[in-house]
C-alpha positions in Angstrom: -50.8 -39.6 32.8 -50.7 -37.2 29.7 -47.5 -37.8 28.8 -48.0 -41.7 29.1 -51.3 -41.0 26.9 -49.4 -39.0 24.2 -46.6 -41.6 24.1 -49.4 -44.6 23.4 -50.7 -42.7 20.8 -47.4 -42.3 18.9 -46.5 -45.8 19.1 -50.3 -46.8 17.3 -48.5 -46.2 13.8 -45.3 -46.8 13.3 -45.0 -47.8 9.5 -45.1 -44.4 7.1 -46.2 -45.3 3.3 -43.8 -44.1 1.1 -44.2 -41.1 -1.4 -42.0 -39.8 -4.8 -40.1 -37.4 -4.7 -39.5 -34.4 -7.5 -36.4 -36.5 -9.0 -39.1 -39.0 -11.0 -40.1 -36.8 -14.2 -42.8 -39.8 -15.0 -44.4 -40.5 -11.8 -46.9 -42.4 -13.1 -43.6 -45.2 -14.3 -43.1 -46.6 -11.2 -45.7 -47.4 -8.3 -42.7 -47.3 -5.3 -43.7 -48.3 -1.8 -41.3 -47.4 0.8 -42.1 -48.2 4.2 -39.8 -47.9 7.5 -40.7 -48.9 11.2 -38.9 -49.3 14.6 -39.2 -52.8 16.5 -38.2 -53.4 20.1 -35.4 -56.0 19.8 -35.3 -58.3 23.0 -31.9 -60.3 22.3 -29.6 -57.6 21.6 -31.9 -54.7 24.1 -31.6 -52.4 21.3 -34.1 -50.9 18.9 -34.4 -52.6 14.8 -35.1 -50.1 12.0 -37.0 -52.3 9.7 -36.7 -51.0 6.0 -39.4 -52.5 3.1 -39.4 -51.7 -0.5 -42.6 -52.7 -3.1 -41.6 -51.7 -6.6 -42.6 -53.4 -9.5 -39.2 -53.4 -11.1 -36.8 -56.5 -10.7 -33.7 -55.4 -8.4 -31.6 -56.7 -10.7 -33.0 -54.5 -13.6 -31.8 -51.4 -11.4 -28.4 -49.1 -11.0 -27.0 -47.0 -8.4 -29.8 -48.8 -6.0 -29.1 -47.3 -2.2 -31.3 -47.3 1.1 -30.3 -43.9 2.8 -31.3 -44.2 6.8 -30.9 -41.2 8.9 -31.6 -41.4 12.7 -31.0 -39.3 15.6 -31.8 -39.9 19.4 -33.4 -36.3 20.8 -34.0 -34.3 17.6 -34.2 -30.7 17.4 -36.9 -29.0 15.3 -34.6 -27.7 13.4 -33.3 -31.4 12.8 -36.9 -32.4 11.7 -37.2 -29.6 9.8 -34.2 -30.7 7.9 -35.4 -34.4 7.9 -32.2 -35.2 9.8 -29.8 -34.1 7.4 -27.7 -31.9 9.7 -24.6 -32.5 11.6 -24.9 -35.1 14.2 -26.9 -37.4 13.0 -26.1 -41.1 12.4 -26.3 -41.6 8.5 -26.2 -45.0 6.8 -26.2 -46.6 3.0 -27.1 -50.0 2.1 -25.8 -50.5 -1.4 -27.7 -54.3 -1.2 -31.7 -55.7 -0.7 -32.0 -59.2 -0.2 -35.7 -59.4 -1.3 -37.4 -56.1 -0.6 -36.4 -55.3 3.3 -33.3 -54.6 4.8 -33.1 -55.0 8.8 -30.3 -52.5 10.5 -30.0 -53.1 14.4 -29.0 -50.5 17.1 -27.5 -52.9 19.8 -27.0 -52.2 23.6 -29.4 -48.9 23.9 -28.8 -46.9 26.9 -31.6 -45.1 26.6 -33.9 -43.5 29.4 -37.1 -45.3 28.7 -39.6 -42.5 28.5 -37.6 -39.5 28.0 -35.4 -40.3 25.5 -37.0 -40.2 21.7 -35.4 -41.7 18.9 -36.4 -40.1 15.2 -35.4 -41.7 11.9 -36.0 -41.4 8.0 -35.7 -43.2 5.5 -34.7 -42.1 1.3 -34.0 -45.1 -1.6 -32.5 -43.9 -4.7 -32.0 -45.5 -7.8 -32.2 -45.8 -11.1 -33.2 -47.1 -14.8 -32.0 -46.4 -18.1 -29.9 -43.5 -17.0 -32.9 -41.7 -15.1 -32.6 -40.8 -11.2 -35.6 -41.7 -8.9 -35.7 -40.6 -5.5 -38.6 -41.8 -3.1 -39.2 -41.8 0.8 -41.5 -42.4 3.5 -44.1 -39.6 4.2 -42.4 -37.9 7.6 -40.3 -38.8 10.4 -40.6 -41.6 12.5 -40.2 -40.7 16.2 -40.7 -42.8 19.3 -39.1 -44.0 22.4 -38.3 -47.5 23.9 -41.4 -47.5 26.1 -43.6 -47.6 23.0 -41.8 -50.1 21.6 -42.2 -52.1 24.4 -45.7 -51.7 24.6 -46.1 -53.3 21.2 -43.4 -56.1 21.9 -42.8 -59.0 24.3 -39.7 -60.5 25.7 -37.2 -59.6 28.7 -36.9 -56.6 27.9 -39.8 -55.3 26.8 -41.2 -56.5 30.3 -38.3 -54.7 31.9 -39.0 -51.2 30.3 -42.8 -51.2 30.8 -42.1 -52.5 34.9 -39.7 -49.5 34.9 -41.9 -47.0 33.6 -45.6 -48.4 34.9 -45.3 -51.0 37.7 -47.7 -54.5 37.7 -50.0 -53.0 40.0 -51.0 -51.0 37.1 -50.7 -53.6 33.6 -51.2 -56.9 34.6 -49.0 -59.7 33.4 -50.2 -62.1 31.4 -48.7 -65.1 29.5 -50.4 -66.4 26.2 -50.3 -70.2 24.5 -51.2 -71.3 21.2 -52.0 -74.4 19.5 -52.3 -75.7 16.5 -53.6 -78.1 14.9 -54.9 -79.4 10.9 -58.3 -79.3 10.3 -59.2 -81.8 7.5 -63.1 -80.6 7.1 -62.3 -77.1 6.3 -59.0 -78.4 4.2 -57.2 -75.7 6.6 -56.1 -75.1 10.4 -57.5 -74.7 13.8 -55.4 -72.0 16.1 -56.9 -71.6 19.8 -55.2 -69.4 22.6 -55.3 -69.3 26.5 -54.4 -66.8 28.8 -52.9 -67.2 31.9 -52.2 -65.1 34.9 -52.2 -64.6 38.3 -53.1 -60.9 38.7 -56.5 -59.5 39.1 -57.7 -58.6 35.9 -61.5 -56.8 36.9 -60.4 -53.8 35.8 -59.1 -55.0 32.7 -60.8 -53.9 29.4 -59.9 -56.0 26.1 -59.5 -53.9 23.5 -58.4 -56.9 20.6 -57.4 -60.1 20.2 -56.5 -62.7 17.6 -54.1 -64.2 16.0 -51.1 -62.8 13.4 -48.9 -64.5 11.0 -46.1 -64.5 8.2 -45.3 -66.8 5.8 -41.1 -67.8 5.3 -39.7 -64.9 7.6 -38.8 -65.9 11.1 -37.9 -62.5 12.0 -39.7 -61.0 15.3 -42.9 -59.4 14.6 -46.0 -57.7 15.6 -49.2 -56.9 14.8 -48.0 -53.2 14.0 -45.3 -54.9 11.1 -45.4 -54.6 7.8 -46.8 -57.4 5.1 -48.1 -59.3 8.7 -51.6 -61.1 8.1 -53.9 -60.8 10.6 -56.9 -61.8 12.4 -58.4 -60.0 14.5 -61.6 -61.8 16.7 -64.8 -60.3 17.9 -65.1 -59.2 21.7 -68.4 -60.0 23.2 -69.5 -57.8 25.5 -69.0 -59.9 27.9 -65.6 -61.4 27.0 -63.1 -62.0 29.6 -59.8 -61.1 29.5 -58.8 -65.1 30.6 -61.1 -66.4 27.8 -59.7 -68.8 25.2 -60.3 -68.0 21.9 -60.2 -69.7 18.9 -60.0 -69.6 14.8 -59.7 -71.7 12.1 -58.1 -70.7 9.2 -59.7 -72.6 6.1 -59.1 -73.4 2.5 -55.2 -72.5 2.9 -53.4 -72.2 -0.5 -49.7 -72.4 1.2 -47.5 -75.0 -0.1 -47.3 -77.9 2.1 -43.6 -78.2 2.5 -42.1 -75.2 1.1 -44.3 -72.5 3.0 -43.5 -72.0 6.7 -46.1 -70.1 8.9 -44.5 -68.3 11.8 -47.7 -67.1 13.9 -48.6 -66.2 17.6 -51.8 -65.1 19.2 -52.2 -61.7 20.9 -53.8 -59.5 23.2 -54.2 -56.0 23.5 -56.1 -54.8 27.0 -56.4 -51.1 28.7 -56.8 -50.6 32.3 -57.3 -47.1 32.7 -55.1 -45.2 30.3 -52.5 -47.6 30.1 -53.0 -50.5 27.0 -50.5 -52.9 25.9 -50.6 -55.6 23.7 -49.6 -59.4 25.0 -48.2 -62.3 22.8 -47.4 -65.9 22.9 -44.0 -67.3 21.4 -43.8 -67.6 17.9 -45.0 -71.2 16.8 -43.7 -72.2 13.5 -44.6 -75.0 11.5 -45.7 -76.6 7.9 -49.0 -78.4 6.8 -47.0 -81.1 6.0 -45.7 -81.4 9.8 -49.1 -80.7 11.0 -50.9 -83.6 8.9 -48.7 -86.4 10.1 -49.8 -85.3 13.8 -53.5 -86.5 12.8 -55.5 -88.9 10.5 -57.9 -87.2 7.4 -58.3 -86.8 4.0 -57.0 -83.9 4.0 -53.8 -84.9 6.1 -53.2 -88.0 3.6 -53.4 -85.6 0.6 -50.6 -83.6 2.1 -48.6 -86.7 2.9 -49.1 -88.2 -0.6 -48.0 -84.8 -2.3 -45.0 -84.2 0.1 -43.5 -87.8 -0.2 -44.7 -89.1 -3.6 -41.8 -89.3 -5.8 -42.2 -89.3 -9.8 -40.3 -92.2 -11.4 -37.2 -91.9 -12.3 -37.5 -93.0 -16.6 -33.8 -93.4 -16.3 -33.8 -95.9 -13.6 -35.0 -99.6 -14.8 -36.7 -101.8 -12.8 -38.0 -104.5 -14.7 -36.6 -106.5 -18.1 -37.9 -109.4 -19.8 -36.2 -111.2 -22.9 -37.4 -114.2 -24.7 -34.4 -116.6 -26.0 -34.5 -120.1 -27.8 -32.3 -121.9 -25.9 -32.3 -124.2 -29.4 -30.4 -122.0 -31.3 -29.3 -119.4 -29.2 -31.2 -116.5 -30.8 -33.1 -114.0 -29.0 -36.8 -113.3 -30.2 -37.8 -110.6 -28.1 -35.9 -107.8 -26.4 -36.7 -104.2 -25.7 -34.7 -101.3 -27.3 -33.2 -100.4 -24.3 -30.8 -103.5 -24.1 -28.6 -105.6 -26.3 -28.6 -108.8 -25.1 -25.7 -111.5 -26.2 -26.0 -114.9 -25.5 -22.9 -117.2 -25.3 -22.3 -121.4 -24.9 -19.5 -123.3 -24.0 -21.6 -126.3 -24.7 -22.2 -127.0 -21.0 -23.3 -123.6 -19.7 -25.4 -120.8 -21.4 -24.0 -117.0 -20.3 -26.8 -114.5 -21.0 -25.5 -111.0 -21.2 -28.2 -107.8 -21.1 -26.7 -104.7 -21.0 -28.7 -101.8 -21.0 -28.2 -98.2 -22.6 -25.4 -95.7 -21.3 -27.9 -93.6 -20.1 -30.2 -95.6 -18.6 -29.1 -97.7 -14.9 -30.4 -100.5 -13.1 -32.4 -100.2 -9.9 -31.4 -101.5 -6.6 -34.2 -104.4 -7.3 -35.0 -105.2 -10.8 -37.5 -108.0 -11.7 -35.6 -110.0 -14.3 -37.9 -112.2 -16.9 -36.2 -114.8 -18.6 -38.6 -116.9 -21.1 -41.2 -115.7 -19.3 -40.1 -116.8 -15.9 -38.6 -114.5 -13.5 -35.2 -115.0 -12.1 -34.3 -115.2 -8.8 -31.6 -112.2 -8.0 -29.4 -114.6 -6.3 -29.2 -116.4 -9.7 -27.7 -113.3 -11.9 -25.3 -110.5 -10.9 -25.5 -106.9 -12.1 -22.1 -105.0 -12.9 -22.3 -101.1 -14.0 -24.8 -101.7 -16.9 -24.5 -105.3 -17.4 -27.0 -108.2 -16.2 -25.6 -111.5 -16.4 -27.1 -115.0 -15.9 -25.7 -118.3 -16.7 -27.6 -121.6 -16.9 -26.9 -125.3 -17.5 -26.7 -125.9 -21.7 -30.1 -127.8 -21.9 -28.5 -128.9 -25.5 -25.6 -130.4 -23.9 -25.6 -130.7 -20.2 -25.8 -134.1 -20.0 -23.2 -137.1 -20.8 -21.3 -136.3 -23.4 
């Protein structure tokens, strides 16, 4: 039971801030954040070495830019002491960073769950205007696959942790969220529900709630980095099989362009074992939630997603003014030139609008005031043409 007790206390923290290093002559230039953390990965039963950079420069405005990952299953002290820069361990460079985190997977672990401990460090290097900077995490990251799994959910998280501490012991449990717009507090409602069939009155709830990222629909946890997160108050009587609920109000996301990837989760103890439960990740917009209900609220949404400015380019409407005496046109707008034609017996009106300007698919055409039907004109590229009987000369002649 120690050694189950020590391993649940190193997988509490598994992100290490980043520090400087004696390479930056200016520390004060550059506030560098360099964080590194280990995340059971269920698909591919391996481990992912999650790598985030915060630096206030522009990658772009950056040379020689390299993430420098060193990892090693079973360290030595003498390898820690050396921050795993000795022979035998598994070095890697990224030479790219899409955004500010870069994602390297270890696929296909055949690890022993408890036994075997996995230790990594992380270095970035770069730098500006022909000056080298050198930062990294704080110390060594060390854990095994059973405290990942403790902090994860999936197949094989559920595998590792029956493996190593059987259901008689952690109970299983299976979590559901909703969601759901709220119009009154211009934001969303997220409830939970937990379901199981084990006995759960030795069960203590240590937190639940709800966590969430924005744009990023890679796994996550309540232990990864940049995650917002909201953690609920346990009454003192709180059952573990409560619902619980929050609503999230006066959101500031965009409506269609900012996806929320969120799931509710659980963390119990029942005697020295604790583990932390999640539902699937549930993904959606407040545009998609406001056409499931009615509101103001929801029809704001609506309105901004689908309202489209008008195009200026694109007419819609023209009305000319012609005496059919003479021929002449008296009133035009700039956009057109309009000729008018006789053969004696039939008028040919021709308004052709600017190069670049186009017609809509449904134009209301005014002529003298009246407005044409569309079956009685015919559009071509630029060109509007309608023909009429000669009211000079349509009779007998």
């Amino acid at each position: 039971m120690k050694k189950i007790f020590s391993i649940l206390v190193l997988s509490v923290v598994f992100i290490i801030s980043g520090c400087l290093e004696v390479n930056d002559t200016n520390p004060d230039n550059y506030d560098v954040d360099v964080q590194l953390e280990m995340n059971l990965n269920n698909e591919v039963r391996g481990i992912d070495f999650v790598m985030d950079i915060d630096m206030p420069l522009d990658i772009s405005e950056v040379e020689d830019f390299r993430f420098v990952l060193r990892y090693k299953v079973n360290a030595t002290t003498e390898d820690l002491d050396a921050k795993l820069d000795l022979p035998g361990t598994t070095t890697i460079t990224f030479l790219e960073l899409e955004g500010s985190r870069v994602i390297e997977t270890l696929a296909d672990v055949s690890l022993d769950y408890e036994n075997d401990y996995v230790s990594a460090y992380l270095e970035v290097f770069f730098s500006v205007a022909n000056e080298s900077f050198e930062f990294s995490i704080d110390s060594i990251v060390t854990t095994n696959l059973y405290a990942l799994a403790l902090q994860s959910s999936g197949d094989f998280a559920e595998e590792i942790i029956e493996a190593v501490s059987p259901n008689d012991e952690l109970p299983e449990l299976e979590l559901f969220t909703d969601v759901a717009l709220n119009n009154e507090a211009r934001g969303f409602d997220l409830s939970s529900t937990v379901v199981t069939q084990a006995d759960t009155n030795d069960v203590i709830i240590e937190a639940r709630g709800f966590v969430f990222v924005l744009n990023d629909e890679t796994e996550f946890t309540v232990h990864t980095n940049g995650v917002d997160l909201v953690v609920l108050d346990i009454l003192a009587n709180s059952d573990v099989l409560d619902s619980f609920e929050h609503t999230l109000a006066d959101v500031l996301f965009d409506y269609s362009l900012d996806r929320i990837y969120l799931r509710a989760f659980v963390t119990i103890k029942v005697g020295a074992l604790t583990r932390t439960y999640y539902s699937n990740i549930s993904n959606f917009t407040l545009y998609e939630l406001a056409l499931d209900t009615t509101g103001d609220f929801a029809e704001e949404i609506i309105e901004a997603v689908e309202y489209q400015e008008p195009d200026e380019t694109v007419i819609s409407h023209v009305s000319i003014l012609v005496n059919t005496s003479d021929y002449v046109v008296t009133n035009k707008p700039q956009m057109v030139v309009v000729n008018v034609t006789t053969n004696y017996l039939i008028v040919t009106v021709e308004v052709i609008l600017d190069d670049t300007l186009s017609w809509s698919n449904q134009v209301t055409f005014k002529f003298n005031n009246q407005v044409i039907q569309s079956s009685e004109y015919t559009i071509n590229g630029q060109t509007i043409t309608y023909q009429f009987d000669d009211p000079n000369w349509s009779g007998i002649y």
